[in-house]
N, C-alpha and C positions, 0 to 999 in steps of 0.2 A: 785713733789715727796717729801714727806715730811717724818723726822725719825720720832722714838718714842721717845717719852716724858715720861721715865721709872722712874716710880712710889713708894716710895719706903721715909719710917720714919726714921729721924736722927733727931736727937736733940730738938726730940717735935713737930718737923713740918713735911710737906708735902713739897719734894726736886723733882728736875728733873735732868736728867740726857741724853741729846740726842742721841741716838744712831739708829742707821738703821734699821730696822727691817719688817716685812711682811707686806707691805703697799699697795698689790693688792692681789690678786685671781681669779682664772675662777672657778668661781661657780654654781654650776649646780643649773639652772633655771626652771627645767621641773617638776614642780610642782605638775601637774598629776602622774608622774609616781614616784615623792618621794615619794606623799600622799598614793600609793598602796606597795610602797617599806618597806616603814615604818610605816602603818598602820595609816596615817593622818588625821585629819580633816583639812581640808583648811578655813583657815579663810577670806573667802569672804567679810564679812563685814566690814573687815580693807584694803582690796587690795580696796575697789572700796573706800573708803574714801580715800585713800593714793592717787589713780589714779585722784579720782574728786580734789583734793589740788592743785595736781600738775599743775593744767593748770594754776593756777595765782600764784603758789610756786615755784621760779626757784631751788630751795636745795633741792627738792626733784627729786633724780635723779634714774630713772631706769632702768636694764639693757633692750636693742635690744631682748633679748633672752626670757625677762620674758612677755613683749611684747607681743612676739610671740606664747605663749600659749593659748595667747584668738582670733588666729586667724578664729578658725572656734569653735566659741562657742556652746558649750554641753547642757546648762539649760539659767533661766532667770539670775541669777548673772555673768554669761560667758557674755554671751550680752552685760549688761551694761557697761561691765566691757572694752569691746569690742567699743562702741561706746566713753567711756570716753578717748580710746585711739587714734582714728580715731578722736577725736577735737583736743587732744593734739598735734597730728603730724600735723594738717592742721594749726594749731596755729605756730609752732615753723617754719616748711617748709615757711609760709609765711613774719616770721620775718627772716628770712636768704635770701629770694626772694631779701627783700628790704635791707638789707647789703650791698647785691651784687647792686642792680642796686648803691648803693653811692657810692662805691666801682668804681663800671663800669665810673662813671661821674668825679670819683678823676683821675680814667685814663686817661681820655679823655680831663679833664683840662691839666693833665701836657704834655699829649701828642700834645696838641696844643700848649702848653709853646715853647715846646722844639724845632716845628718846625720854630719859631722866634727866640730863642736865646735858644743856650744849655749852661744849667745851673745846678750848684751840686745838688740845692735846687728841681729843676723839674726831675732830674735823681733818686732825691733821691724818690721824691713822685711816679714817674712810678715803682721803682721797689719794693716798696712798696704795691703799690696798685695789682699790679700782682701777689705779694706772698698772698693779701687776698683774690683775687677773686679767686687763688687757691685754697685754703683752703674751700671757702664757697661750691665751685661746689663741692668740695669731702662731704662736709654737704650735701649737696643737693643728692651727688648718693647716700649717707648711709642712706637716711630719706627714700628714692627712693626703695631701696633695701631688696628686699624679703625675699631673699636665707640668711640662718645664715652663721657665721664663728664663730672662736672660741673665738676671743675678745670679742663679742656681749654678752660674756658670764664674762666678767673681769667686778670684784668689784675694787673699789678703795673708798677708806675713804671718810667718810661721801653718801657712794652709798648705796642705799636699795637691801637689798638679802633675797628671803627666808632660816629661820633660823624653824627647830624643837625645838619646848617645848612640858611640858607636862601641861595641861589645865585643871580641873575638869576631873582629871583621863582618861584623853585621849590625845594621841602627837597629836601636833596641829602647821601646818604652818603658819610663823605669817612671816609679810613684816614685818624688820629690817633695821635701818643703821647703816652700818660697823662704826663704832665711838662713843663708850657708853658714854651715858649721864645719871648716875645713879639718879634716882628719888629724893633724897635729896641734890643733886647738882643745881647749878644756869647756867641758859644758856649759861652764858659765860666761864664753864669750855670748852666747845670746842675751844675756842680759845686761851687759858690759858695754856692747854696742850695740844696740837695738834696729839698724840699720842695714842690716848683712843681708839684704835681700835684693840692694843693688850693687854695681859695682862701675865706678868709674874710669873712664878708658885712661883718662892719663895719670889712673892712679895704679895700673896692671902692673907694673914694676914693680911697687912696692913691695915689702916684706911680707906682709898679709896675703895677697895676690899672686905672687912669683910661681909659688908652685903649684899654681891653678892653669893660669893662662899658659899658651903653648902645650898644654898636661891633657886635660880634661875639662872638652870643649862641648855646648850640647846648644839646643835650640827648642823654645816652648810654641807654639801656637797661640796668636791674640787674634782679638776682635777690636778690642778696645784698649786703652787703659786713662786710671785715675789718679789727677794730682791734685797735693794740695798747695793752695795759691795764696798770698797774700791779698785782701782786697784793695791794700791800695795799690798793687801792681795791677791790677786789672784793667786795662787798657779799655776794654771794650764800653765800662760802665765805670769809672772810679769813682770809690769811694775814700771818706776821710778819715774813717778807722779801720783800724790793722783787722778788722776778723776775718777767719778762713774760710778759704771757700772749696769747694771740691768742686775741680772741675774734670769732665769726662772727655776724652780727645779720639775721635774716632775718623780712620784713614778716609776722606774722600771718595776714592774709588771703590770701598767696601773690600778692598782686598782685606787676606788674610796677613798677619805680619807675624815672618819668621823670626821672632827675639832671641836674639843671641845671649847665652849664658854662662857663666862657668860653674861648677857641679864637685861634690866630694863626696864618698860615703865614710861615715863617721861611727865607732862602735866602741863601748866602753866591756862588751859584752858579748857576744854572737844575736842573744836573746833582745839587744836595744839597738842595733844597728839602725843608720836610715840614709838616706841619701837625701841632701838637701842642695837648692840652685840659688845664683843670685843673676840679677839679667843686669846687662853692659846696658851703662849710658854714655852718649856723646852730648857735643853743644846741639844746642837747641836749636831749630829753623825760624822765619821769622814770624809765623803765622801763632807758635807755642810762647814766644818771646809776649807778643801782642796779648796773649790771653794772661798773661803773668808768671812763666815759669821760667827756669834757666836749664832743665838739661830736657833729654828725650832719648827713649831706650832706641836702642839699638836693632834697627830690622833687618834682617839680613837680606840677599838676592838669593834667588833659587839655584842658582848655576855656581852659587859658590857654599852650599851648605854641604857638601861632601868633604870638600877640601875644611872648612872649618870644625867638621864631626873625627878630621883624622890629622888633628895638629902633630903630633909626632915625627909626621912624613915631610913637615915642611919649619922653616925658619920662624923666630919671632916676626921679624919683618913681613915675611911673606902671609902672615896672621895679622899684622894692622893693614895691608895692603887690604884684606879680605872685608875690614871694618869700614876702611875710609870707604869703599867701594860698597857703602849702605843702601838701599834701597828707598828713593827719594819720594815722600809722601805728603804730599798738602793735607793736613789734619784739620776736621772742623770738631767743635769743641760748644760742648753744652754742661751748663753749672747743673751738679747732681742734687 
C-alpha cells in the first residue's frame, strides 16, 4: 500500500509531499453493459493488444472480473480476446504448479532435518515453507475459480480498468492503468512519484497536470473505494498508536459513482504504448473527515459527464464549475 506523492509547484520546482490517499477501487468491469449504459464503443483493438502483452508482460495486470467478460464470447474480437486469456491462465496456473512443487521439497527437506535433530534453522524453514504452500494453493483455487466476488473487481495502482473517453466524437472504452504516465513524461516518473494515480483538484494548474486537465478528460465507474487512515485519526474508535488502517468507504445510497479522471497515452515504441488514468480528488465531506481521511475522489453528476468527456468545447472555468457541482454522497465506511 503505497501514499500519494501529492504534486504541487514551490520555488520553480516540482515538490512531493506523502500523504495517504485513494490507493484501490472496485471498479465496475462489465464492459458490456457500460458500453450500453453510456453509449460506448469498446475498444477491442487495444484489449486484445493489452491481453496478447500480458502473457510475456508481468505489469500488466488485470482484473478476475474484466476477465470474465469474454467468457462466453459474442463476435470474433470476444473470441480472441477469449483464447488470449485461456493461454494466459494456463501460463501463470503452471508457474504456481512449480512454486508449489519447490515449495513442497523445501518441506520435505526440513521435515526430514527435523526428524534427526530439531533445529531453529529447520523449524524455521518448515514454517516457512507451510505459510507459502498456503498461499500458492489459495493461487491455485482463485486461478480455479469461476464464480466472481467483489474483490475480483479491486483496482490497485499501476492495475488496468476500463476507463470512458471521448474519441473522434464518440465515448469510447479504452483499457487504462490506474497510475498516469503523461505522454511527455520519462518512464521512470512511476517510480519517482509513486502516487500518480490521484490527482488533486487544486493542484490541476500545476506543471504536471496543465496539459491534462481541460485536454483529456474521462470518467471510471466505482462501487466502492479504499483508504488508508491513520489510527489515531480514527474518530470512530481511537487509538493511541499511529498503525494503518484500511478503510472501505462505500456511497449510502448504493449508487454507482461516476469518478472523474484525467488520462494520457504514453509510448516509447508503437509496440509499449498504454493508456494510463489518475482520478481527481476534492476536500473531504464530514462523515470521511470523522473516519480519518482528508480528501475524497471526485464523483461526478450524470447530466454533466458529456460536457466533461468534451473539455476542448468549453473554458478552464467552466471545467471546475463541472467539479464543484460533484455529486453529493453520505458514505458509510467499514475497516477492510
Amino acid at each position: 500500500m503505497t501514499g500519494l506523492c501529492e504534486h504541487y509547484r514551490q520555488a520553480g520546482g516540482l515538490h512531493t509531499r506523502i500523504v495517504p490517499m485513494c490507493y484501490s477501487a472496485i471498479i465496475k468491469q462489465q464492459i458490456k453493459k457500460l458500453s450500453v449504459q453510456y453509449d460506448a464503443r469498446i475498444d477491442y483493438e487495444l484489449l486484445q493488444n493489452m491481453f496478447y502483452r500480458r502473457l510475456t508482460d508481468d505489469r500488466i495486470k488485470i482484473c478476475k472480473a474484466l476477465e470474465a467478460e469474454f467468457d462466453e464470447p459474442e463476435n470474433v474480437d470476444e473470441k480472441e480476446i477469449r483464447e488470449l486469456i485461456k493461454a494466459y491462465q494456463k501460463v501463470k496456473l503452471k508457474e504456481i504448479e512449480l512454486d508449489l512443487a519447490k515449495q513442497e521439497e523445501r518441506l520435505r527437506v526440513a521435515e526430514e532435518a527435523l526428524r534427526l535433530k530439531e533445529t531453529k534453522k529447520f523449524l524455521n524453514e518448515k514454517r516457512i515453507a507451510n505459510n507459502h504452500i498456503e498461499k500458492l494453493l489459495q493461487r491455485i483455487k482463485a486461478q480455479r475459480r469461476s464464480e466472481l466476488i467483489p474483490t475480483d473487481s479491486r483496482v490497485f495502482p499501476m492495475t488496468y480498468a476500463p476507463i470512458i473517453i471521448r474519441e473522434n466524437d464518440q465515448n469510447t472504452i479504452k483499457l487504462a492503468r490506474y497510475h498516469c504516465r503523461p505522454a511527455d513524461k520519462p518512464a521512470d516518473i512511476d517510480t519517482k512519484y509513486n502516487g500518480l494515480y490521484n490527482a488533486r483538484r487544486d493542484n490541476l494548474g500545476n506543471a504536471f497536470w496543465r496539459n491534462l486537465f481541460g485536454h483529456k478528460h474521462g470518467f471510471f465507474v466505482a462501487q466502492s473505494f479504499y483508504e488508508n487512515v491513520s489510527a489515531l485519526n480514527y474518530k470512530p474508535a481511537p487509538h493511541t498508536d499511529d498503525r494503518n488502517l484500511v478503510v472501505q468507504f462505500t456511497p449510502q445510497s448504493k449508487k454507482d459513482l461516476k469518478i472523474a479522471c484525467l488520462y494520457d497515452y504514453w509510448e516509447s515504441t508503437p509496440e509499449d504504448g498504454f493508456y494510463s488514468f489518475a482520478a481527481l480528488t476534492h476536500e473531504p465531506t464530514p462523515e470521511i473527515v470523522h473516519a480519518g481521511h482528508d480528501r475524497l475522489i471526485i464523483a461526478l453528476k450524470e447530466e454533466n459527464l458529456a460536457m466533461w468527456l468534451d473539455p476542448e468545447k468549453f473554458s478552464l472555468e467552466e471545467m471546475g464549475r463541472v467539479l464543484d457541482e460533484a455529486e453529493a454522497h453520505i458514505y458509510e465506511h467499514t475497516i477492510s
